[in-house]
N, CA, C and O atoms as a DFTB+ gen file, in Angstrom:
340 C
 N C O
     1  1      68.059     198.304     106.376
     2  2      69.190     198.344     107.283
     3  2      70.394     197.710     106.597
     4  3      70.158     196.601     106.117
     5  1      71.731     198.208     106.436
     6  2      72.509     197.587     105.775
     7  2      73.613     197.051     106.940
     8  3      73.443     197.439     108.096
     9  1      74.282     196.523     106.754
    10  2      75.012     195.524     107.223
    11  2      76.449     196.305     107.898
    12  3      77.140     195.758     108.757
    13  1      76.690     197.458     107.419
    14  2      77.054     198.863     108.207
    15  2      76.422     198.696     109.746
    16  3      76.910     198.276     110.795
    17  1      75.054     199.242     109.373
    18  2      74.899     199.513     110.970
    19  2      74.585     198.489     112.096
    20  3      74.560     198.900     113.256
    21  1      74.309     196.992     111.786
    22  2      74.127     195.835     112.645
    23  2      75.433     195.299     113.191
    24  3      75.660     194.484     114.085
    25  1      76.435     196.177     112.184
    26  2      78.041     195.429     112.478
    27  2      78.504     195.911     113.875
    28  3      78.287     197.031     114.337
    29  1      79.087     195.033     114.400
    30  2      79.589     195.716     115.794
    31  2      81.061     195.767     116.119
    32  3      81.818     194.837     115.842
    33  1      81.559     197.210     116.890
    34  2      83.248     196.937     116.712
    35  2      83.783     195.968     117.733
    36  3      82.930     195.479     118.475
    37  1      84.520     195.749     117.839
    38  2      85.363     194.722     118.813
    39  2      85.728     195.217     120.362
    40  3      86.078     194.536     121.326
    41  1      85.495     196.804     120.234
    42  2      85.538     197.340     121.822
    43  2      83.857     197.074     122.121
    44  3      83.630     196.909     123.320
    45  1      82.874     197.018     121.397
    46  2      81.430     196.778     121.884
    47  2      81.647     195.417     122.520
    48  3      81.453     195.266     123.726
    49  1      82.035     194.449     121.758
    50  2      81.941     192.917     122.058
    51  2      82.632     192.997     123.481
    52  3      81.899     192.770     124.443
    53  1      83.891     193.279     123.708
    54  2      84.802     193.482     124.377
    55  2      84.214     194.273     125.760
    56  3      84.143     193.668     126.830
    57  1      83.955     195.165     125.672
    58  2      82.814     195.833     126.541
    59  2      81.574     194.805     127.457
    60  3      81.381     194.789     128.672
    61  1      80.844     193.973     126.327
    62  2      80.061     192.867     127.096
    63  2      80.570     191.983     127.461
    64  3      79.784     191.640     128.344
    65  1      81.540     191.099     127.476
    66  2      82.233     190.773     128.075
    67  2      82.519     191.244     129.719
    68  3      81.873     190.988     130.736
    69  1      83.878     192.110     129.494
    70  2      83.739     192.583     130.952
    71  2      82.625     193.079     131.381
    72  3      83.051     193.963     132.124
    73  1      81.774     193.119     131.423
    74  2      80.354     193.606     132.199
    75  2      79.757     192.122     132.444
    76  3      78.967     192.034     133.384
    77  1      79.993     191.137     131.833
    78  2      79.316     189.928     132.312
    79  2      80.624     189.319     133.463
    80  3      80.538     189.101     134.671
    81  1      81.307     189.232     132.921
    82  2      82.637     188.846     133.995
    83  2      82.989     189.516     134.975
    84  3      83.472     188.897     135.923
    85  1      82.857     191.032     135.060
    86  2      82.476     191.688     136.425
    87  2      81.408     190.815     136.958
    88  3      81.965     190.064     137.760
    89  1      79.978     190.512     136.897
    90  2      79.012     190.471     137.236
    91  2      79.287     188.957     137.902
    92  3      78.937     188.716     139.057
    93  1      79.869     188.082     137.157
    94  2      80.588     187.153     137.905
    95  2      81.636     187.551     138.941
    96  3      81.456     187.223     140.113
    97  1      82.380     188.024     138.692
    98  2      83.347     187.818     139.740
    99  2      82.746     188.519     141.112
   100  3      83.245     188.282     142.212
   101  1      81.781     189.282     140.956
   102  2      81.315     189.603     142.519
   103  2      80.688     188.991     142.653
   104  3      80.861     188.737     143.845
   105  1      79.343     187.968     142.100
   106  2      78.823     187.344     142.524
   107  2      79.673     186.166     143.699
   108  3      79.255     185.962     144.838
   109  1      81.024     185.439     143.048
   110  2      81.539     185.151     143.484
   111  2      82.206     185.675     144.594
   112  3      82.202     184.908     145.557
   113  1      82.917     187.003     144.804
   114  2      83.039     187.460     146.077
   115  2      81.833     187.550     147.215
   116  3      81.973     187.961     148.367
   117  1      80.665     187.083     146.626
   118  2      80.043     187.153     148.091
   119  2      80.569     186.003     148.751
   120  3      81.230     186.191     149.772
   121  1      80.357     184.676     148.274
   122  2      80.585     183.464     148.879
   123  2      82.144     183.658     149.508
   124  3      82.402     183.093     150.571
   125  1      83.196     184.486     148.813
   126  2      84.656     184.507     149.106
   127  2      85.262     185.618     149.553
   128  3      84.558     186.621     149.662
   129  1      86.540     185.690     149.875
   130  2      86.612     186.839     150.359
   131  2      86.243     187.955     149.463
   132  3      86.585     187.902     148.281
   133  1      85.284     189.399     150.120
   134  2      84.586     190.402     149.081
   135  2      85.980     191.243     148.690
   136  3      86.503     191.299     147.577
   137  1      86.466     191.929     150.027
   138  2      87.423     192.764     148.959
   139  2      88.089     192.242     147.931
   140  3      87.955     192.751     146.818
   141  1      89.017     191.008     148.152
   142  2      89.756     190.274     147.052
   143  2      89.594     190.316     145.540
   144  3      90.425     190.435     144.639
   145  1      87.710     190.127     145.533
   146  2      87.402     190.089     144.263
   147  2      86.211     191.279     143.705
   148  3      85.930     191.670     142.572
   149  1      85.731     191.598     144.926
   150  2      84.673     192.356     144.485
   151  2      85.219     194.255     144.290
   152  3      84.397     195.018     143.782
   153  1      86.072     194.597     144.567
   154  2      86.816     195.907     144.130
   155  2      87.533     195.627     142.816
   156  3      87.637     196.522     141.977
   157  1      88.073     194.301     142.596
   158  2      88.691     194.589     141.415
   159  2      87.264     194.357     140.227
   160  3      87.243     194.554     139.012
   161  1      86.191     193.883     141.134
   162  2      85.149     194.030     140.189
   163  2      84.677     195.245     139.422
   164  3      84.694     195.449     138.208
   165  1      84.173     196.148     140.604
   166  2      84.223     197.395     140.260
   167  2      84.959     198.252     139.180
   168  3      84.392     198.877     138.284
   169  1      86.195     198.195     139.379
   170  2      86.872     198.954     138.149
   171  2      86.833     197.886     137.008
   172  3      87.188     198.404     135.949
   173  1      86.490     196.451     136.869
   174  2      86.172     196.208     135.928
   175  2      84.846     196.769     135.003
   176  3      84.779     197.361     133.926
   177  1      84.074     196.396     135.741
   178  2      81.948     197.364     135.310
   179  2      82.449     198.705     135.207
   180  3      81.559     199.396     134.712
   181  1      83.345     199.295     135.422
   182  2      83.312     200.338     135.430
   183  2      83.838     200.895     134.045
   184  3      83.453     201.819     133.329
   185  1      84.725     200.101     133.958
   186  2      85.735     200.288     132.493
   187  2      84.613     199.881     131.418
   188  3      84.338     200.440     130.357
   189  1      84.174     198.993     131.879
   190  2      82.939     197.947     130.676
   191  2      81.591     199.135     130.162
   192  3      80.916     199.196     129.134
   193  1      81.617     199.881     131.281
   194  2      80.357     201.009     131.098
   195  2      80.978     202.415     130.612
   196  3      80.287     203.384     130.297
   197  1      82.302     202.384     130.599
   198  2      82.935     203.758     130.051
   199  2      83.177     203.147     128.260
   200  3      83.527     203.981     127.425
   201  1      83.010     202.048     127.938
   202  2      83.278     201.359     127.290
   203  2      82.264     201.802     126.121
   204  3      82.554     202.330     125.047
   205  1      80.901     201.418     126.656
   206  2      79.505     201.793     125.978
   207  2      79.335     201.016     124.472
   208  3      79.778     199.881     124.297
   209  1      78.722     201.687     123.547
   210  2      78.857     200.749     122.464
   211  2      77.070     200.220     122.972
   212  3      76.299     200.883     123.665
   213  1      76.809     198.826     122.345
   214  2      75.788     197.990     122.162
   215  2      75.115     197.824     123.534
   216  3      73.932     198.014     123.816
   217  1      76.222     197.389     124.402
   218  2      76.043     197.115     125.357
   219  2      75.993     197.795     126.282
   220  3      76.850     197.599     127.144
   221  1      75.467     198.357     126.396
   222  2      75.449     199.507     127.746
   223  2      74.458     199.473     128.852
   224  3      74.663     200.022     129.935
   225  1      73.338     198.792     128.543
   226  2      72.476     198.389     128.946
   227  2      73.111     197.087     129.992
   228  3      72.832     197.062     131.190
   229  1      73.844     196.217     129.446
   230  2      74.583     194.920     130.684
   231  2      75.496     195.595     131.218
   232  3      75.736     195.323     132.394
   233  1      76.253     196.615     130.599
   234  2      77.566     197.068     131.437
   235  2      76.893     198.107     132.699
   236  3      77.563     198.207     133.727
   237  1      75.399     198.972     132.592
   238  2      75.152     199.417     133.463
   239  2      74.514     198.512     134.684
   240  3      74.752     198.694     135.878
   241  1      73.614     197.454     134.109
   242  2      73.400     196.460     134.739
   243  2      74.177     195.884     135.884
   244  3      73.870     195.639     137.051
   245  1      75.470     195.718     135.069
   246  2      76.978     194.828     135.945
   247  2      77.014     195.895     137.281
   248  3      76.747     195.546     138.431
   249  1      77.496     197.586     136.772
   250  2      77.419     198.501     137.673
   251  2      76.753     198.293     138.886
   252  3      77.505     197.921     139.786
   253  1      75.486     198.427     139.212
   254  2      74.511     198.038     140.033
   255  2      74.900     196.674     140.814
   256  3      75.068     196.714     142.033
   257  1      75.023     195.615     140.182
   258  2      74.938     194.353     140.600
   259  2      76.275     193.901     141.431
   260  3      76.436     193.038     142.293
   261  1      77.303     194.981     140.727
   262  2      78.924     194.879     142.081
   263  2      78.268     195.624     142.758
   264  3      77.931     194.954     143.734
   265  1      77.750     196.913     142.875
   266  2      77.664     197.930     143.973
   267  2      76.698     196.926     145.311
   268  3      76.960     196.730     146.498
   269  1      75.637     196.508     144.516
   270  2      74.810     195.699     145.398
   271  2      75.951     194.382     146.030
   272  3      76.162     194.281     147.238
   273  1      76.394     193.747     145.332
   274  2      77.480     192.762     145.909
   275  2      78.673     193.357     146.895
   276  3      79.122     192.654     147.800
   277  1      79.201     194.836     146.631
   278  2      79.975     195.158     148.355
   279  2      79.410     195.306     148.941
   280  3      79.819     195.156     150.092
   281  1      78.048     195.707     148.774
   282  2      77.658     196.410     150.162
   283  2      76.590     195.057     150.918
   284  3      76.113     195.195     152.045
   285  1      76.342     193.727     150.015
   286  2      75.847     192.432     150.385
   287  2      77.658     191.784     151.402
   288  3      77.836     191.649     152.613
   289  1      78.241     191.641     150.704
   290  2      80.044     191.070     150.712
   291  2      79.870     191.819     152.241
   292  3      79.697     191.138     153.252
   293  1      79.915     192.822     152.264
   294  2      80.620     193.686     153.552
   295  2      79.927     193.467     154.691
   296  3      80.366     193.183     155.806
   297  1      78.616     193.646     154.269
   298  2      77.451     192.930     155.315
   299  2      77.627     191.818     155.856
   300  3      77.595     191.722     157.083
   301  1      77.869     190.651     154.980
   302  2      77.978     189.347     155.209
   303  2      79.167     189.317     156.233
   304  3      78.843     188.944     157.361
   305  1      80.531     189.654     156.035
   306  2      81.394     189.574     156.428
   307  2      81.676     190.029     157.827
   308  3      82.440     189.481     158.621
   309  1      80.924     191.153     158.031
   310  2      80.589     191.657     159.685
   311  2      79.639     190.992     160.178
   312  3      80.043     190.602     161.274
   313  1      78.673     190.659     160.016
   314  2      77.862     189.628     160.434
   315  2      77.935     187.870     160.897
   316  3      77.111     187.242     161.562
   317  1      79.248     187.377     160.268
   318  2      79.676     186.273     160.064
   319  2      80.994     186.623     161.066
   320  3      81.633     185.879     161.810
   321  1      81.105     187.773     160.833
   322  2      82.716     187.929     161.341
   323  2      83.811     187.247     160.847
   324  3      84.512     186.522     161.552
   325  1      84.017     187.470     159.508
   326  2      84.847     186.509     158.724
   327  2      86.125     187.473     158.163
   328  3      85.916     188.672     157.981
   329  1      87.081     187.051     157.973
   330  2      87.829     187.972     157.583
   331  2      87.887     188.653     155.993
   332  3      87.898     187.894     155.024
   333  1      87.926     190.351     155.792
   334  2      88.159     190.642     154.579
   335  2      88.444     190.499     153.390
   336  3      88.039     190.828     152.276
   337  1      89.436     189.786     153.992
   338  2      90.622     190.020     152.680
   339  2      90.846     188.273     152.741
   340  3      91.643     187.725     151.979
């Protein structure tokens, strides 16, 4: 294996990143308000998985884990009766 193919470009790195920081920031919108943070989550995982590269495997991961966090966020929020936004 030469040192070519283990190398990784800077949109891969860049890519895992936002897919872990999506994955945070909705986690965090459950506890807070969901829309606020958890939509701009979304188009973050989303960008992170159009992104691809190395990581595609956490950026699809992230995917899942906002989708599961609005539809946890939205739940919570009618249930609690707390406000949206």
């Amino acid at each position: 294996m030469s040192a070519a193919d283990t190398a990784s470009r800077p949109s891969e790195t860049v890519a895992g990143f936002l897919a872990s920081f999506a994955i945070f920031i909705a986690l965090i919108g459950l506890a807070w308000h969901p829309l606020r943070l958890i939509l701009p989550a979304i188009i973050v995982s989303l960008v992170a998985s159009a992104m691809g590269g190395r990581h595609q495997r956490l950026a699809f991961a992230s995917v899942i884990v906002v989708a599961l966090c609005f539809f946890l966020g939205m739940m919570i929020s009618v249930i609690t009766e707390r406000p949206l936004w």
